[in-house]
N, C-alpha and C positions, 0 to 999 in steps of 0.2 A: 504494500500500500504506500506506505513512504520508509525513507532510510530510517536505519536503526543507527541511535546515537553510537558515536565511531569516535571518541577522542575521552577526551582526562577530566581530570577536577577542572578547570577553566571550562572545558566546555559543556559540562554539568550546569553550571552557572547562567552560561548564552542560551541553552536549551530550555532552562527554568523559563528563562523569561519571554522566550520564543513564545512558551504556549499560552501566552496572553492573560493568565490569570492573574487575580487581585492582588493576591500577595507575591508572587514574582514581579507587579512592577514596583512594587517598594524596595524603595534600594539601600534603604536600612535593613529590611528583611536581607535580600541578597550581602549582606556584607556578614551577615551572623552566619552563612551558612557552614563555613569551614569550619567554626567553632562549634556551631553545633554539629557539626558534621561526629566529632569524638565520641555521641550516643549513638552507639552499634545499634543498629536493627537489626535482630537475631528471629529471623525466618521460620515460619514451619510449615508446609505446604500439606493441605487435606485434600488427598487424589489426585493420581499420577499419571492418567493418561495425557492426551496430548494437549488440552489446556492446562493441564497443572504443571506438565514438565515445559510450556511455555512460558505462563505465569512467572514461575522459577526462572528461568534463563533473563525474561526481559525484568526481574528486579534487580537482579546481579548488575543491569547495566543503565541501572535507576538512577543512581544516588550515591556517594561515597560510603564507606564504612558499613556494608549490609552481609550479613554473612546467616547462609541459611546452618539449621542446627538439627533441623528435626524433620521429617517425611514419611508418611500414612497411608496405605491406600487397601481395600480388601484384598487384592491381590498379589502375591509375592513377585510374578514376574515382573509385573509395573512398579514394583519399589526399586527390584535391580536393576528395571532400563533407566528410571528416574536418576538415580544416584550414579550410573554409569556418563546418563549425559550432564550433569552436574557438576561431575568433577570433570570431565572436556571443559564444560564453563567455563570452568574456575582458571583453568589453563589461557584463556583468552587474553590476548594486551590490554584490553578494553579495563577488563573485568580488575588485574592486577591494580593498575593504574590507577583505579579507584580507590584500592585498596578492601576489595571486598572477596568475601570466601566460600568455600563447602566447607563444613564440618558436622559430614554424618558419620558418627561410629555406630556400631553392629545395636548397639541399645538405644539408638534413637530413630531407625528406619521402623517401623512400625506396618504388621500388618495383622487384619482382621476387621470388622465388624463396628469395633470398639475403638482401632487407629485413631479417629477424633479427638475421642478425649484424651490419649493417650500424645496426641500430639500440641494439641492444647494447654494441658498442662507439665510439659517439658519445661524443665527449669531455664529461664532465662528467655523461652518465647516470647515477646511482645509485639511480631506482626505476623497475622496469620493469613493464608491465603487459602480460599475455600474454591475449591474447583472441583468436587465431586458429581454424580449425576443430580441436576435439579431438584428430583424430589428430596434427597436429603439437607437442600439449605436451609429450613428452615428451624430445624436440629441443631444445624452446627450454629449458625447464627446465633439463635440464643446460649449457646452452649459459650462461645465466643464471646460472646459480651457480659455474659454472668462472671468467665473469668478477666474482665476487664482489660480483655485483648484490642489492638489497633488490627482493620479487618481489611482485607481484600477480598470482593465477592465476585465470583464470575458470576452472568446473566443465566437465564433469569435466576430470580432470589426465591421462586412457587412452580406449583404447580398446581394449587387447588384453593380454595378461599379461605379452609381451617392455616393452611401454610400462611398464605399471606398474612392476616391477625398476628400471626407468629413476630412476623418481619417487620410489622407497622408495631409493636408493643418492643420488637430490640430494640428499633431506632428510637423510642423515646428514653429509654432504660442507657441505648448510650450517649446522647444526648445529656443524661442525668449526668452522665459518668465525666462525658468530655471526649467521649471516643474520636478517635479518626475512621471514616469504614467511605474507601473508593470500592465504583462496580466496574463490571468488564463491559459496562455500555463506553465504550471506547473513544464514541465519537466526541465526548463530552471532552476529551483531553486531543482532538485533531485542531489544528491550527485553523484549517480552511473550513470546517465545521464551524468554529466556535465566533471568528468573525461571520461569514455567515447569517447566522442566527444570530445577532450581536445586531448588523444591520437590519435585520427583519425588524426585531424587537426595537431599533430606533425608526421604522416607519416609512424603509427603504418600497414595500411594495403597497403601503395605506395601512387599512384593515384587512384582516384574513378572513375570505371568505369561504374556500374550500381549499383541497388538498388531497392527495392522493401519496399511495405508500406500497411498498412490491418488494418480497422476496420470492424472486420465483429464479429455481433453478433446477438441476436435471435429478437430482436423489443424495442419499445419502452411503454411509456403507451398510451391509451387515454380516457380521460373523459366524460362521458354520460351528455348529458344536465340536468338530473337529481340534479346533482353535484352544478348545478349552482344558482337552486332554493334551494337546502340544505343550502348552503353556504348564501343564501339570497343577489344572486346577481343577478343582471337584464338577462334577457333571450333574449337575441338579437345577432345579428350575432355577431358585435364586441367581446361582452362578451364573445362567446363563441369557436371563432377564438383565442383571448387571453389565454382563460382556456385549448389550446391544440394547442398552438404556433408551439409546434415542427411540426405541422403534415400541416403548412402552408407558402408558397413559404416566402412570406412576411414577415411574422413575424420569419421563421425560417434558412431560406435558402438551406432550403435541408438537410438531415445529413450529406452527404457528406461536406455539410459547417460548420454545428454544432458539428458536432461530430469529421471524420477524418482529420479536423483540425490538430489536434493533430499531429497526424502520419508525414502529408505535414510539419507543422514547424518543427520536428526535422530532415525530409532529408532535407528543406534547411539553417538547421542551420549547417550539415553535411560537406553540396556542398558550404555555403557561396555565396550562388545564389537563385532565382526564376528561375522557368521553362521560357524557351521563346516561346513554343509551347507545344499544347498537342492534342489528339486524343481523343476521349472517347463515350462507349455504357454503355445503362441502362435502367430501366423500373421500373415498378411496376404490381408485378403481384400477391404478399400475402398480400398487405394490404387490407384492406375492401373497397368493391366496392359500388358504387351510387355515388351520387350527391357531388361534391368536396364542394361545400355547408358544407353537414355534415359526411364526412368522409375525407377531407384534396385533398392537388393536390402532394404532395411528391413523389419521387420514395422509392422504397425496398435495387433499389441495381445499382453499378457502378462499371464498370472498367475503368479505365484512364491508356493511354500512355502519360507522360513526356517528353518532353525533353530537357535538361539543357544544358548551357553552353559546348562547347567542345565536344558536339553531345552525352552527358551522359543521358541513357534513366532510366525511374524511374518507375516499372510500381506500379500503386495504385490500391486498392481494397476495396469497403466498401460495406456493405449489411445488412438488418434484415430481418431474415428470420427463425421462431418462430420453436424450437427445434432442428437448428443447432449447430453446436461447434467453439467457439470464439475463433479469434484470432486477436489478437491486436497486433503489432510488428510493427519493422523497421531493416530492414538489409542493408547492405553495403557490395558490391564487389567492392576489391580493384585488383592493380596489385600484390601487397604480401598477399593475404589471403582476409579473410572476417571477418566482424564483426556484432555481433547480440545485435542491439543496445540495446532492451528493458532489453534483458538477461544479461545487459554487459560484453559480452564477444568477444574476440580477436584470431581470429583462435585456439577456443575451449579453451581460459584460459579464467578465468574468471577476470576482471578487481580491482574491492574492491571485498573485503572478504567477506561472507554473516553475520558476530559478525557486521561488521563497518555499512555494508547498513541498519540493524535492528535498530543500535543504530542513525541513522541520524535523520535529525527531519522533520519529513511530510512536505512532498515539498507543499503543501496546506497551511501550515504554513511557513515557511519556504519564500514564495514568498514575503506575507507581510514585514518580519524580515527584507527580504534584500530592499524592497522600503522605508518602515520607518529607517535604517541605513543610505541607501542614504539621503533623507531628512534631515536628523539632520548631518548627518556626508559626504556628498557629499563622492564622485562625482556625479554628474547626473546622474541620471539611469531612461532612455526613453526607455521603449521596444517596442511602439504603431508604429514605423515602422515595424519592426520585425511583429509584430501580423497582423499588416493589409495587407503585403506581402503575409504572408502565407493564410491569410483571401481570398485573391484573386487569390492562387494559385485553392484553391479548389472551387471559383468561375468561374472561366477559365474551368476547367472541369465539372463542372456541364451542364456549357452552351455548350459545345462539345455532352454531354452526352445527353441535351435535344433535341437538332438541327441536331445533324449526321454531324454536319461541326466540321473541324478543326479549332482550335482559338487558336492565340497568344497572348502572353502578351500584346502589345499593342491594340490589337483590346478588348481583356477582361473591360482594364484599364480606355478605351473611354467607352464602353457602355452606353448607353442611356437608357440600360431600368428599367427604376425607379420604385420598384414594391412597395413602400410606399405608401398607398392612399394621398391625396393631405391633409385634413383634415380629422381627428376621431370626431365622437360623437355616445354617446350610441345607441340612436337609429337609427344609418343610416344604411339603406341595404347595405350591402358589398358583392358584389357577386365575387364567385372564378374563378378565370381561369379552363377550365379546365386542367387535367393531360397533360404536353407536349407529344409529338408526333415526335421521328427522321424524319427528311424529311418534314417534314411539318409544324413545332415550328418553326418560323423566328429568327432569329440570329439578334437582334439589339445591 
């Protein structure tokens, strides 16, 4: 997407301020950073696949002085690829340069079940990064803020409405606290995103009158049980629910919830609102079919009707459908023009330059930079309202999209239906829902 921060402490400093936030243009903040640079951020990453062992990688090239200490994940093989690519990290010029580390010994890689807590309360933790499958953030979250951890969350922060309450009762709790807690909505830390929306909100296209939103691309993966016995992990529904999270209500939320996340928090970072209603159809009809057992209960594909505040409608679009043509965006019609967010552009100019957007520093990196400045250099910086609004933006529509009812924010926000089993253990039968049904999937 954009370059990955490539130089030393000095350029830690230009990239701070690159990303345009508050307290990177105070340049008495920027002058305490080296000093405060000397409080070590001591890491400990909650799941190891490939956003976790990303997560990892782009904090190492955050911030000076950050050194991970501790790593979790159910399964043993992703603890040894995690910790294998970790210490390559740690090998990097970037990373030295910094002055930042791996130190994982044999008692602080963690695996099981229970990894979480076990990584959370690791002596000398105090930044956690949660990148497990969806359904369990709202566990660890709380788990995370009770022991008065600074949070990294990857997206979404739900996958059901009991979850969410979950997530809207941490962030006040850390809030009480003083916590820091950045999400993986990434675009909130892009340069050319954040002006952008920066002009919108100063009245570059008038008033917002509508808006549209797309994640559509061709699928995802999925893993053969095969994989599971290579891997030398137990062959049980759980295990193997886990090892293709995405493709299961529970553990995923739908992609509409995993995925065009994204797209929903930047219109309502836009509109400076949630939808209070919305419409929606969908189905499944390219993914592979049998027993949701062992081929998942997810749909393919969703359209959502919006509607925001001031009667502004939003329509959204998400879909995988295996050798189509991707589009990912976010648009804005205003009463003076339009603007095309991802493209940054303002009735056909374009907003930064493409030399400036090249040289910014990977909003992947870049997220951490700005939660570890907070940290050491305040002000607070809580974005776990923000994520879990949007989290239940595209929870609201899914549940339109499964039921053929219309649903409001309020009724989204109450749900009842908790699709977390009550207790895990390896070997307990977990049996699937089947695929919902418009008209006949009950709306609780």
């Amino acid at each position: 997407m954009t370059n990955r921060v490539s130089s030393t402490r000095r350029d830690f400093l230009k990239s701070t301020a690159a990303a345009g936030t508050a307290w990177a243009a105070n340049l008495s903040l920027l002058s305490n950073v080296h000093a405060a640079g000397s409080d070590t951020i001591k890491v400990g990453v909650i799941g190891c696949g490939g956003r976790g062992k990303g997560a990892a990688d782009n904090v190492l090239h955050a911030a000076p002085n950050v050194e991970i200490v501790a790593i979790g994940d159910v399964f043993q093989y992703r603890v040894n690829e995690a910790r294998r690519r970790l210490k390559q990290a740690a090998e990097e010029e970037v990373v030295k340069q910094l002055g930042n580390r791996v130190n994982l010994s044999d008692d602080r890689c963690y695996v099981g079940l229970d990894c979480y807590e076990k990584v959370i309360n690791t002596p000398g933790v105090n930044y956690v990064i949660l990148a497990t499958p969806p359904g369990f953030r709202p566990m660890h979250l709380e788990a995370a803020v009770a022991a008065g951890k600074h949070i990294f969350t990857e997206k979404p922060v739900a996958v059901d409405g009991p979850g969410v309450r979950k997530c809207l009762a941490a962030y006040e709790e850390a809030v009480k606290k003083k916590l820091c807690i950045a999400a993986g909505t990434q675009r909130r830390h892009q340069l050319g995103y954040i002006e952008t929306i920066k002009r919108i909100h100063d009245g570059a296209i008038g008033d917002i009158v509508a808006a549209r939103c797309y994640w559509n691309g061709s699928g995802i993966w999925f893993r053969p049980r095969q994989e599971l016995i290579k891997n030398g992990c137990p062959n049980t529904d759980l295990a193997y629910q886990l090892n293709n999270w995405y493709h299961f209500l529970w553990t995923c939320g739908d992609h509409i919830v995993e995925q065009h996340v994204h797209n929903l928090d930047v219109i309502n970072w836009a509109l400076k609102a949630h939808p209070t209603r919305c419409v929606g159809v969908g189905a499944r009809q390219n993914r592979p079919q049998g027993d949701p057992k062992d081929v998942g209960n997810i749909y393919d594909h969703f359209a959502i009707d919006y509607e925001y505040p001031g009667g502004i409608h939003v329509f959204s679009m998400c879909r995988h459908t295996p050798g189509s043509e991707s589009n990912v965006s976010e648009a804005l019609v205003g009463t003076k023009g339009m603007c095309q967010v991802n493209a940054y552009t303002i009735n056909g100019q374009r907003v930064i330059d493409r030399g400036t957007d090249r040289k910014s520093t990977d909003p992947y990196v870049q997220e951490h930079t700005d939660l570890i400045n907070a940290i050491r250099n305040g002000p607070p910086l809580n974005e776990l309202k923000n994520v879990t609004e949007s989290t239940l933006t595209a929870i609201m529509g899914r549940m339109s999209a499964y039921t053929g009812k219309p649903v409001t924010w309020e009724r989204a926000l109450a749900s009842e239906d908790n699709t977390m089993p009550a207790k895990l253990e390896w070997d307990m039968s977990l049996p699937v829902p089947p695929v919902p049904v418009p008209g006949k999937t009950p709306l609780l």
